[in-house]
Steps between C-alpha positions, in 0.01 A plus 500: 500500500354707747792603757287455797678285812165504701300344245669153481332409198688310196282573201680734247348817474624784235459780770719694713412563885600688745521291845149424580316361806304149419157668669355834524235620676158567293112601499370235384114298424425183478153537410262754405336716751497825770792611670575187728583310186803687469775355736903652571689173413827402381536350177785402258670769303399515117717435238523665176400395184544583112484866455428563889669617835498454824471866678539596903242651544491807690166603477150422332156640522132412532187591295196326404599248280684337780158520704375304181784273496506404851052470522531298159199737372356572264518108394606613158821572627567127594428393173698748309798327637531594885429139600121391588492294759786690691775714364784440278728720652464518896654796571343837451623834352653640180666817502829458598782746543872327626795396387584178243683258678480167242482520083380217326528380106509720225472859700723752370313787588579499945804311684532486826495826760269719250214643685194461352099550469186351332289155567612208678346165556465482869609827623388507840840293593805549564653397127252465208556396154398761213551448126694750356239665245319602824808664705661877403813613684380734803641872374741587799296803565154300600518342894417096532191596641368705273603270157366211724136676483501597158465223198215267554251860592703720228557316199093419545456880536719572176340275265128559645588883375751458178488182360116466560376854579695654253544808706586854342613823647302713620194234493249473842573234686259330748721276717257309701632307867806798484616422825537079499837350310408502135317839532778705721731393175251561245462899669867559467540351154188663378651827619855454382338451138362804493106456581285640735405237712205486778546234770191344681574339844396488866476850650780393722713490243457800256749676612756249417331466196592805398823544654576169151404753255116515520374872415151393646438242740114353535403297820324200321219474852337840403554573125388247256695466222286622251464816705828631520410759260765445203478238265802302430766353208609241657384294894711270620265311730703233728347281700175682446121426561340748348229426224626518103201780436696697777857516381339530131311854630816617621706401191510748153311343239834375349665427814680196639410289798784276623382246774781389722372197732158490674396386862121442431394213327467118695757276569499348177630784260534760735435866259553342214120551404499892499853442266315230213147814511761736430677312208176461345324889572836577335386351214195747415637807641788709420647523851789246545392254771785268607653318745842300495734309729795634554853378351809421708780578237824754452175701230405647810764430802796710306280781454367489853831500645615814292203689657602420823870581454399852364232590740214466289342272765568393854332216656219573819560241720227471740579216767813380582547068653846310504435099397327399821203738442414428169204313588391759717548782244330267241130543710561875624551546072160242424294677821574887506758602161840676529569763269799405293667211507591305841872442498639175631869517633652117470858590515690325797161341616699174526 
């Protein structure tokens, strides 16, 4: 039974609670579109199910994919399981840093009070339900704001360079969008596994670049990338436009190319084009041409978190908005960037 006064409900539940509120205050969508879809409202406080738990959250963070989430493009995202004529889940966000609070069925692995990190469903809130195999315990060492930045942009930065670039010491890296969420992470990690990594990003924002690890930093408006003058093991291209001939001229001829998102394409499959050409150039050339979506699971979160609690990496957060400005910080991330990760404080927002 879930020892919770407030919530007045006789079902039996195999959880245990803390004393919760019966409404919380959340971002939340109704329907796909820009930022006045999203709406502050107060809605009912999630319950948790088998193998999940409710968390507080303290704090969250925004990046892209929510911008995809919350536009409902490209249209292959509604049909991969997002809802398609309006969304499944109406609130927004993900990564979630806080505090569980409620433990449902068969979770032996948190209890009540541990502070955690990883993916929620509906972070952007002031409680969220995660399932378990997507939540680490925060290392005491790492602040709430800086865990609550971290998963959803650094487990995709991990596996785009180990589990998919295969990454060696000593190897040239080619880290391309350095300064946005995935790329910031990818710099550090790069680094911290011994390669020599070059970062391409606004001219703005070299210096940061290299302040993650970078040993060279390339402003993308003036140098193409096939001009840098080095040729390269392994590019991690996120969110990129350039053309597959380019990224193949500045790759070894047994290099890897790992494509992480895409903004061009239409509204239909987004970037997914440039991915399926470079699947099947791969086929005829010995470069590695590949492209993956990235996996929310303790593979990648544990490891994460052990970087962060020995200093290997440290989030950039770029923007800062408590739960009212989320929309807000949604279009200023869509119209103009942030480098890093916008961080989204949600404690005490009730």
């Amino acid at each position: 039974m879930i020892t919770n006064v407030n919530h007045q409900q006789t079902d039996e539940r195999s959880a245990v609670s803390e004393q919760l509120p019966t409404s919380m205050a959340a971002a939340v969508r109704h329907r796909y579109g820009g930022t006045d879809s999203v709406e502050l409202e107060r809605v009912a406080v999630p319950d948790p199910g088998r193998r999940q738990v409710v968390v507080r959250v303290e704090a969250s963070a925004i990046d892209r994919g929510v911008v995809h989430l919350m536009t409902g493009l490209p249209l292959l995202l509604r049909v991969a399981g997002f809802g398609v004529l309006r969304p499944k889940q109406p609130i927004l966000g993900a990564d979630v840093a806080g505090r569980v609070v409620a433990v449902g069925d068969d979770v032996d692995r948190f209890h009540v009070g541990d502070e955690v990190m990883g993916v929620a469903n509906g972070a952007f809130a002031d409680f969220a339900v995660a399932d378990v195999d997507k939540l680490v315990m925060r290392p005491q060492n790492v602040p709430a704001e800086q865990a609550a930045v971290s998963t959803i942009s650094g487990i995709t930065a991990l596996q785009a360079l180990t589990a998919v670039g295969r990454l060696t010491p000593g190897q040239r890296v080619l880290v391309i969008g350095a300064s946005g969420g995935v790329g910031s992470f990818a710099v550090q990690i790069a680094a911290a596994l011994g390669a020599q990594v070059t970062g391409v990003a606004g001219a703005k924002n070299l210096d940061t670049v290299k302040a993650l690890g970078a040993v060279h930093a390339v402003d993308h408006r003036t140098t193409p990338i096939d001009a840098i003058g080095s040729t390269f093991d392994l590019i991690i291209d996120i969110a990129g436009r350039n053309p597959l001939r380019r990224l193949r001229r500045a790759l070894t001829p047994t290099g890897t190319l790992v494509i992480v998102g895409g903004e061009d394409g239409g509204r239909v499959t987004g970037g997914i084009g440039r991915n399926v050409r470079a699947a099947l150039v791969s086929l005829v050339v010995r470069q590695r041409l590949t492209a993956f979506i990235s996996k929310e699971s303790l593979e990648f979160i544990e490891p994460l978190s052990e970087m962060l609690a020995d200093g290997s990496i440290t989030p950039l957060i770029g923007a800062r908005t408590d739960l009212a400005g989320v929309a807000e910080a949604i279009g200023t991330l869509d119209r103009h960037g942030v480098a890093g990760k916008t961080l989204v404080t949600i404690g005490g927002a009730s």
